[in-house]
Structure formats: structure tokens, C-alpha cells
C-alpha positions in Angstrom: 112.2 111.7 89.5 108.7 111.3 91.3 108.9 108.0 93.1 105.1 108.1 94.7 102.5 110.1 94.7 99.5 109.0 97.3 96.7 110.3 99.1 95.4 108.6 102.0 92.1 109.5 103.9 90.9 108.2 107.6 94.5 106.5 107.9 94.1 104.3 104.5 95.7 105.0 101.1 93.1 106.1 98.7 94.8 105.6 95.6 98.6 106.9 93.5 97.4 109.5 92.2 98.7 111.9 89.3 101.1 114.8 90.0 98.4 117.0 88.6 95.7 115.8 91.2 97.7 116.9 94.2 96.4 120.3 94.7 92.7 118.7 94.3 93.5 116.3 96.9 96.0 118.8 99.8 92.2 121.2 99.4 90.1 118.4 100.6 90.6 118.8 104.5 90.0 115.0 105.4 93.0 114.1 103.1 96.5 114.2 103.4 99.3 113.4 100.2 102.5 112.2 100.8 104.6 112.8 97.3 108.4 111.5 97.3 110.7 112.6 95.0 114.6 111.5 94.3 117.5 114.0 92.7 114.7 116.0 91.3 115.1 117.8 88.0 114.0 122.1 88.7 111.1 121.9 86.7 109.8 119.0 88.9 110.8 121.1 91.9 108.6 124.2 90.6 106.0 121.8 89.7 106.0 121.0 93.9 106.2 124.5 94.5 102.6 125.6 92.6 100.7 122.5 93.7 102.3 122.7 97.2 102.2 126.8 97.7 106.0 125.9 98.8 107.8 128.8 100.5 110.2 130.2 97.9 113.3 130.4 99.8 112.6 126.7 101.1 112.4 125.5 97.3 115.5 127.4 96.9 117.5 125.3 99.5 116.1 122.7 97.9 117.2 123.0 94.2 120.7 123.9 95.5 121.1 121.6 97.6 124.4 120.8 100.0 122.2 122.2 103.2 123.2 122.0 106.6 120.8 120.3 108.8 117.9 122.1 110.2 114.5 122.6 110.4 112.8 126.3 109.5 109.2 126.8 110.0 107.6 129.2 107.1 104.1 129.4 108.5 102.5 126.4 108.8 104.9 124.7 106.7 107.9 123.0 108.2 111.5 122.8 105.8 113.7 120.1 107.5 116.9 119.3 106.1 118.5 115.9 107.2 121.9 114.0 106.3 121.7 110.2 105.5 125.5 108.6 105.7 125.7 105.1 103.6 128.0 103.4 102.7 128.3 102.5 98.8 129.3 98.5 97.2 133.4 99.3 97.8 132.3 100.6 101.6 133.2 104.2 100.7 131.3 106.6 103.1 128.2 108.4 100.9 126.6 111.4 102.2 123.3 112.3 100.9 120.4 114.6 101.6 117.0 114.7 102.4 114.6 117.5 102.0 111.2 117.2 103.9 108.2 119.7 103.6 105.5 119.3 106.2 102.0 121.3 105.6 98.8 120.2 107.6 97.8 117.3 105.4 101.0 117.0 103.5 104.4 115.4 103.6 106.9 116.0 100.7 109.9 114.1 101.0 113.1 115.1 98.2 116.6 112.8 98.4 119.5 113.8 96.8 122.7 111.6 96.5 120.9 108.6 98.3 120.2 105.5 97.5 118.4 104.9 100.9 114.4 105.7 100.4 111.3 105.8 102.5 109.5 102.6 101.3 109.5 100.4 104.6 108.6 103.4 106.5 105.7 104.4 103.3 104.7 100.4 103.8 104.4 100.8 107.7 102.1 103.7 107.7 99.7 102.1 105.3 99.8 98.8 107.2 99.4 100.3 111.0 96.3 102.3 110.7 97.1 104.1 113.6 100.9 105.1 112.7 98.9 106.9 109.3 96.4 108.7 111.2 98.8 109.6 113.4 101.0 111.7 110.8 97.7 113.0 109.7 96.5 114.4 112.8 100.0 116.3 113.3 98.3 119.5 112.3 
């Protein structure tokens, strides 16, 4: 399921824009997209893949999922792998996953099993300027 979709430009959110605008968007080189995605159906993942230019074998850990951590760099794309521990309403220990994809002026973000999201962090960026451009100049 797609649960943002932004591009920002200078450190300020330009607009949500639609899935199908992201490749427009990653091309312009004073704009970075930050697209977040939760327990992701595979034609959503292959939709990533051709708008990103994904590494296949990255999108492949992806889809199946149940990674160990790590980060592989394809590139200039970065595949990072992470493990978020929560506990559930009966305080039973929940492992989930996060996916990130890191490209020049992008930042894909795919959780699995999870309901902890990026939101606050999503919020922070756009309200400290400089937190946003930083992320963007991490070229």
C-alpha cells in the first residue's frame, strides 16, 4: 500500500504527487522524492522498480522479504535492510522489517510486519529546513 508519495525541492515539500510522476520528478536534478510504502503488493514493488531503475536483486530481497540486516551498495544506489522490534496490544514481541532504497535524490522506504512508520521523522524534515536539505545533499 503507498502511504506517501512527495517531492521536495530547496529543502521544502513541493507537493504529493502521483505514483506515475515520480520518474518526471527523480530526472529533475534539483528535486529529490521520498515515496513510502507498507506490506507492498509485487505489482506495486515492480511499479518502484521501473520508476526507480531499482537493482533487480535488491527488489528481489525486497518482495521476499525475512532479510537479515545489512546494507549493499548497487552503484549509486544504497539497499539497507533494518529490523524494527514492537511490541503488539497483549505486549507480545513483533519483529518487522524495513526496506530502504537510497539513490542521489531519492529515498524509498518499504515496511513489512510493522505498525511503526516514518511520519514524525517525514514531519521533521519538512519542518527543519535544514534536516531536508540535508538528506538531499547526501549525494
Amino acid at each position: 500500500m503507498l502511504i506517501n508519495c512527495a517531492a521536495y525541492q530547496d529543502g521544502r515539500k513541493l507537493a504529493d504527487i502521483a505514483q506515475t510522476a515520480i520518474r518526471d520528478y527523480v530526472a529533475r536534478p534539483d528535486c529529490f522524492v521520498w515515496v513510502a510504502l507498507k506490506d507492498p503488493v509485487p505489482e506495486e514493488l515492480t511499479a518502484m522498480h521501473e520508476e526507480f531503475g531499482l537493482h533487480e536483486l535488491a527488489v528481489e530481497d525486497a518482495q521476499s522479504g525475512h532479510q537479515l540486516a545489512k546494507i549493499e551498495e548497487y552503484g549509486e544506489m544504497l539497499f539497507v535492510v533494518l529490523h524494527l522490534l514492537e511490541l503488539d496490544a497483549d505486549a507480545e514481541l513483533l519483529i518487522g522489517e524495513v526496506d530502504v532504497f537510497v539513490g542521489a535524490n531519492y529515498v524509498l522506504s518499504i515496511r513489512s510486519r510493522t505498525s511503526l512508520g516514518f511520519l514524525n521523522v517525514r514531519a521533521r524534515c519538512e519542518r527543519e529546513r535544514s534536516m531536508a536539505r540535508a538528506s538531499c545533499c547526501m549525494r
